[in-house]
N, C-alpha and C positions, 0 to 999 in steps of 0.2 A: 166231388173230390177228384174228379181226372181231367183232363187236361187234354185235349183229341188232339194238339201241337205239339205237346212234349214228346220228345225223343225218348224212347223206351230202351231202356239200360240193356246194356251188353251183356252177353252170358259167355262170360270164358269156360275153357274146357274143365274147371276146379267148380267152379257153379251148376256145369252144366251137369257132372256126376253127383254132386251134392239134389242137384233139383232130381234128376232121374231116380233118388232115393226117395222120394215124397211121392212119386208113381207107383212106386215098385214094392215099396213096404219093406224098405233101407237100404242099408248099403252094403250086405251080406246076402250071400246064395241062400235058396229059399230053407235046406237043411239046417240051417241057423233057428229059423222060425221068428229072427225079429223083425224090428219096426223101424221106419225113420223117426230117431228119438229127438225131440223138438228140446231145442235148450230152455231153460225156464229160469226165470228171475223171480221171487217173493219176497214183495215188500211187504213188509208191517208195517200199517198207517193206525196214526193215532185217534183217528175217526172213520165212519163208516162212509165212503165216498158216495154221491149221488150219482145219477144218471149223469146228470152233467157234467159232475166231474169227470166220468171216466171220455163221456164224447171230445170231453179237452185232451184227453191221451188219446185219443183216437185223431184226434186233426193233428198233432205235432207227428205221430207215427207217420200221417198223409203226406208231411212234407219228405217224408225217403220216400223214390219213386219203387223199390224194391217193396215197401210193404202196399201198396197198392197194385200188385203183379200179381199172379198166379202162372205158375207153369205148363206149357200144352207142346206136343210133339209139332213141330214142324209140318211134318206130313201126319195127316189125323189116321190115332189109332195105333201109329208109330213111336211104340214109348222107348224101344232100346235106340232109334236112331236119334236123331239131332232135335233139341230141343229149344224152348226161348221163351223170355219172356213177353206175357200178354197182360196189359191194362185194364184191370178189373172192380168194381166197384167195394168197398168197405163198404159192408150192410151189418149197423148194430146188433140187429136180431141175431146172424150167423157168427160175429166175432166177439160178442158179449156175453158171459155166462153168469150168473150168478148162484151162491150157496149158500142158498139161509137155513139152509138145513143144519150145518155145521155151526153148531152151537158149541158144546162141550170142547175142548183142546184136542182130545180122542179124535171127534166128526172132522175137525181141522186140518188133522194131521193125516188120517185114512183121505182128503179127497186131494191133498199134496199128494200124496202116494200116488195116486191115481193120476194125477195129470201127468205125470212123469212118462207113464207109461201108455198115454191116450194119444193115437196116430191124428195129425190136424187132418183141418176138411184139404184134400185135395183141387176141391172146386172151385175155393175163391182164393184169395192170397193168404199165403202160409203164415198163418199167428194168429191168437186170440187171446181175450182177456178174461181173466176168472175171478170175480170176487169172492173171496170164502167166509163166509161168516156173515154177519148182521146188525143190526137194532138190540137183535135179542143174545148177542153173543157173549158167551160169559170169558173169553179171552180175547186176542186181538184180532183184527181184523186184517185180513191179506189179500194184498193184490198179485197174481201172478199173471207177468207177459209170458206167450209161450211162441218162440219165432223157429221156423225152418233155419237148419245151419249155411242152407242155399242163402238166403239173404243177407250172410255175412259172418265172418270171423267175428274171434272177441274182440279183437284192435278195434276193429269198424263198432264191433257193439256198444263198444265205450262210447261214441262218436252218439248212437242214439240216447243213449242215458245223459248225456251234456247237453243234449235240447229238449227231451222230455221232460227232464226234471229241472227243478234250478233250485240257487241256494235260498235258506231261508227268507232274506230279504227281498229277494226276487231276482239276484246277482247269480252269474255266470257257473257253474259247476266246477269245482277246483276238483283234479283228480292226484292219486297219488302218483308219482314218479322214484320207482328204489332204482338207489344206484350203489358199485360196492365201492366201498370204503379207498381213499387213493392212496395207494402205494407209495411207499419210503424208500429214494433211491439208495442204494450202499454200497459199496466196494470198490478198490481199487483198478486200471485202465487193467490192469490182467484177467484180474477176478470176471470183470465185464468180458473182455474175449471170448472168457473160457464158459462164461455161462451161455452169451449167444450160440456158441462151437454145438455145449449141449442142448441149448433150445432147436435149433436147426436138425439134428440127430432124431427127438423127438419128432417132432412135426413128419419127418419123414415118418416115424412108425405111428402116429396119430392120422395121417393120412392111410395107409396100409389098413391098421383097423375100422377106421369109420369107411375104407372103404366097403369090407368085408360083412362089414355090418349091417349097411344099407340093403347091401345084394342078396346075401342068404337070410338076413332074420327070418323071414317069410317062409323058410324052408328049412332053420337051424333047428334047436333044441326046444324044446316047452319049459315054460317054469315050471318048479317043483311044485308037486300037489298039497301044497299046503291048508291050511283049514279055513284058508280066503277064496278059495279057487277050484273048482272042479275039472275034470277032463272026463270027455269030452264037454268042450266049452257052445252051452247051447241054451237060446233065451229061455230063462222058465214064464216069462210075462207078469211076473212081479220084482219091486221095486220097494226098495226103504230107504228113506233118506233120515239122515242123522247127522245132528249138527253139532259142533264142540261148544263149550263156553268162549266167552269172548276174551280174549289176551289182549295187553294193549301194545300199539304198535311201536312205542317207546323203547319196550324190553326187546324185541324182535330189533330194532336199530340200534340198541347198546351192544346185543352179540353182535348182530353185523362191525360195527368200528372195532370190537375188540377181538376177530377173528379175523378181521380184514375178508368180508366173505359177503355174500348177498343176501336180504331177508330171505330169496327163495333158497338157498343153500340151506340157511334155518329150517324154513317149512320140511323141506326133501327131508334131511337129515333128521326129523322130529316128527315125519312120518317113518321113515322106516324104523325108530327107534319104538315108535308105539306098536307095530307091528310086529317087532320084534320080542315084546314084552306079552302081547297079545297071546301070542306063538306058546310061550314060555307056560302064561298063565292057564292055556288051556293045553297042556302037556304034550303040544306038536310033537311027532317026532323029528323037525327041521331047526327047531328052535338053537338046538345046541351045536348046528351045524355053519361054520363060516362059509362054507361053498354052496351054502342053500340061494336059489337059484331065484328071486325075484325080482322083475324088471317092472317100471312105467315108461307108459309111450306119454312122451311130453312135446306139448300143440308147438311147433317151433314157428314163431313169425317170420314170414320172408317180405318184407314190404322194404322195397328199394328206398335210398335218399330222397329223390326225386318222388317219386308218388307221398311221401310222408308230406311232400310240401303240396303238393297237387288237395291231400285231403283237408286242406287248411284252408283251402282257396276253394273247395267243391266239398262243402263240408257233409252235403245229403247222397255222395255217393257211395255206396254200402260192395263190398268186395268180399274174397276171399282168398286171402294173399298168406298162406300158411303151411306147411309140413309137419310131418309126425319125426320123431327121434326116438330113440330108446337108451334109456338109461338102468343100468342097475342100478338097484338100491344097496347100503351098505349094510348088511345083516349078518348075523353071529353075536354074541357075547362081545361086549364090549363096552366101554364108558360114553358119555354123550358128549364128551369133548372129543375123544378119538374117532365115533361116529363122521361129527360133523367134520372134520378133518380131511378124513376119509374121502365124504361127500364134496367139497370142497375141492377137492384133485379130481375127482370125478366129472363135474359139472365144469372145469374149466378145460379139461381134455376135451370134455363133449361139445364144448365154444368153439374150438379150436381146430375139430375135426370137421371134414368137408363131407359128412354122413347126409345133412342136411341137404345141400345143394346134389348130390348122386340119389337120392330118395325122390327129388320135384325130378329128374331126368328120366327116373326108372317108372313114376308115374305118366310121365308123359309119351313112354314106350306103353307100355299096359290097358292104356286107356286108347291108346288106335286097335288094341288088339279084339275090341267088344266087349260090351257090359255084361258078360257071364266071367269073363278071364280077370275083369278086375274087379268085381265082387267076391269071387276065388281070393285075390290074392288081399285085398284089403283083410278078410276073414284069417288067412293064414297067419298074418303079422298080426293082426288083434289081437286072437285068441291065444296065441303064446305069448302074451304077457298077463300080470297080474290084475293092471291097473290104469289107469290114462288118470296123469295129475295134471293138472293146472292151477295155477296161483293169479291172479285178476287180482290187480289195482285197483281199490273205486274210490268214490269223495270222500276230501278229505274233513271236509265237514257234511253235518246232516243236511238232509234237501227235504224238498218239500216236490209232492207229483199232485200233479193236479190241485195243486193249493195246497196238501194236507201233508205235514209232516212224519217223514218215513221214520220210522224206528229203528229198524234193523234192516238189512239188505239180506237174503241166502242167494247162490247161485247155485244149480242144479240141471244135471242130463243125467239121464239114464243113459248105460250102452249095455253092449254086449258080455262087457268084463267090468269090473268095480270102476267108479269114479269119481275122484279126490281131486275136491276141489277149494283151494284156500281165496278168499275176499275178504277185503279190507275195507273198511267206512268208516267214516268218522273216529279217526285216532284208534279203532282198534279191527281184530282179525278173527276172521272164524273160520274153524274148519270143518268144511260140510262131504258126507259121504253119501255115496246111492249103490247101493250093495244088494246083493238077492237072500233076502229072510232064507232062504232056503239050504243057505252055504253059509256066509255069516250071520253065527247065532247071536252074537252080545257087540253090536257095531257101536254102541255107547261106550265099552268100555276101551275102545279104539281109541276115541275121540276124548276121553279122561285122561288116557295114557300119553297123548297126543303134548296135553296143555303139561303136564306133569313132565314131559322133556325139555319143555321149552323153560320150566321154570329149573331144572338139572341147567342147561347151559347157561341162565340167569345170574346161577351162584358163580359158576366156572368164571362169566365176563367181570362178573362185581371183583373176584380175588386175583382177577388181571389186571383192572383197572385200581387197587386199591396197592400193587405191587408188595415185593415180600415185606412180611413184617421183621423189625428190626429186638 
């Protein structure tokens, strides 16, 4: 599988602190106590793969040169200086696991737990595969990849699931694409003046805030201690992952056009509404409070025009082209139309504001300063928030990996603080959580509440769309 000609892929300064976490046991000072937590994909296949099947995931992974790498210091021995990538064999025996032990749904679900929070081999290239279950398994059968976040953002991840897998006939991987709903011009040449006059006004204090925001978060307030969240924030080394029922993406795109708003505006808005219900249900005392204080850090892509055309034409180059943002959530007592509302003002201030771009400049001061000062500071922004969400697009029809037909797709990372993550396949959505048993006691009843808002704004879109009755 290597290639002694191939040019061995660049490691930018966002890779090369991402790899340095794969040496170091993450991406937090060691008072943390964590790990570099490998992102993890589980599919459920509707048979038990062979060997061979899975050595066919294994040779399409070979065509990114990224997963045939492993990470080694420049100068040996030298893991906080300059790092790079080195061309290293995929050996089945080290990157293949299997669990035939995991019989029962219980054995299934305890070694999902476990992966979550299992550090990969430092030694050969960052990823591996785990088959969970068997011949003799009395539920389904799962495959999980699990890759270092060194090898790539989720944009780029997409890119591997579009050649690993393909559609059932053998055809191309169609992915989804949300976009919001297009706007209705209105008003007359004054009305127009006068709203740019106030757009302009904004934008000046949308700049001022997301300045403000970029530079102290790391050093501002902590979320409130709610009954999601402890302080001091500090790995306990367990993990539970919990998944909602499946919504279909239909309802999720009727509020979008009847809100004029995004599916992810939806997700935001119908988590924090489950959480907020959560709160309530287990007698918080934050629940009843609209100033109660919870934030997500949300993965922001920065991938220029240009490079999006570059990834079209160099489709096996794997990057990490992203930023962090922080968003409050809308929480207090309130309806799930006014929620998403809310949320909606929220998330297009947060477009709009230049948080994003001052956050990649302030990392690239940070990151001259040495790998103890921005492991510091990564920890300081982390841990005062509640939550890191992400929403991921995936096919739009069902695929088939290594010949056999996926069922279901989960996506899942463990981190430091909770994390909420929504995926899409095949016409419908789930919502998957990886929380610490320890802190959140009843994460099922999160992800009930979850589907139960989405169907609260469901009725709200139907009695918009049906307009008043006469």
């Amino acid at each position: 599988m290597k290639n002694e000609r191939e040019k061995i892929p660049e490691m930018t300064a966002m890779d090369e602190n991402l790899a340095r976490a794969s040496l170091t046991n993450g991406v937090h000072p060691s008072k943390a106590r964590a790990i570099d937590f490998p992102l993890v994909t589980f599919f459920t296949l509707q048979e038990n793969p062979t060997n061979e099947n899975v050595r066919g995931i294994l040779n399409k992974l070979a065509k990114f040169p990224r997963f045939r790498c492993k990470v080694e210091p420049c100068v040996e021995g030298k893991v906080e200086g300059r790092l790079r990538w080195a061309f290293s064999e995929i050996e089945y025996e080290r990157h293949v696991f299997r669990h035939n032990e995991a019989i029962e749904l219980d054995d299934i679900e305890r070694v999902k737990n476990e992966l979550l929070v299992k550090a990969l081999d430092k030694e050969i290239p960052l990823f591996d595969v785990h088959v969970i279950g068997g011949e003799k398994s009395k539920s389904a059968v799962i495959l999980a990849i699990r890759f270092s976040h060194a090898i790539g953002d989720g944009v780029h991840a997409v890119k591997v699931l579009e050649h690993v897998a393909s559609g059932l006939n053998g055809d191309r991987v169609k992915m989804v694409h949300f976009k919001r709903s297009a706007k209705k011009k209105t008003g007359d040449d004054v009305n127009v003046i006068l709203k740019y006059f106030c757009e302009f006004l904004k934008s000046i204090w949308l700049f001022i805030v997301g300045f403000c925001k970029a530079v102290f978060t790391a050093v501002g307030p902590q979320d409130s201690k709610t009954i999601i969240r402890d302080v001091p924030v500090v790995w306990s080394g367990k993990r539970e992952l919990t998944s909602s029922e499946l919504i279909a993406l239909d309802e999720l795109k009727t509020i979008r056009a009847s809100f004029n708003c995004t599916v992810n505006d939806v997700v935001v808005s119908c988590v924090a509404g489950a959480l907020q219900r959560y709160m309530g249900e287990k007698n918080c005392e934050y629940a009843k409070k609209p100033s109660t204080l919870v934030r997500a850090i949300i993965p922001y892509a920065t991938i220029p025009k240009r490079e999006m055309e570059k990834m079209k034409d160099d489709p096996f180059t794997l990057k990490n082209l992203f930023t962090f943002v922080s968003l409050r959530l809308s929480m207090g007592p309130c309806t799930a139309t006014e929620r998403l509302k809310r949320t909606i003002q929220k998330t297009s201030d947060l477009k709009r504001s230049p948080e994003a771009a001052i956050v990649i400049a302030i990392n690239a001061i940070v990151g001259k300063l040495g790998s103890a000062v921005q492991k510091q500071t990564v920890y300081d922004y982390m841990s005062r928030h509640s939550m890191v969400l992400t929403n991921v697009p995936g096919p739009i029809e069902r695929v088939r990996l290594a010949g056999i037909e996926v069922k279901d797709i989960e996506f899942a990372c463990a981190n430091l603080i909770n994390q909420v993550s929504a995926l899409s396949y095949a016409g419908n959505l789930r919502l998957t959580m990886v929380t610490d048993p320890g802190i959140v006691k009843e994460p099922k009843l999160i992800t009930s509440y979850f589907i139960e808002e989405i169907k609260k704004l469901k009725i709200a879109s139907d009695a918009i769309r049906s307009g008043p009755s006469l």
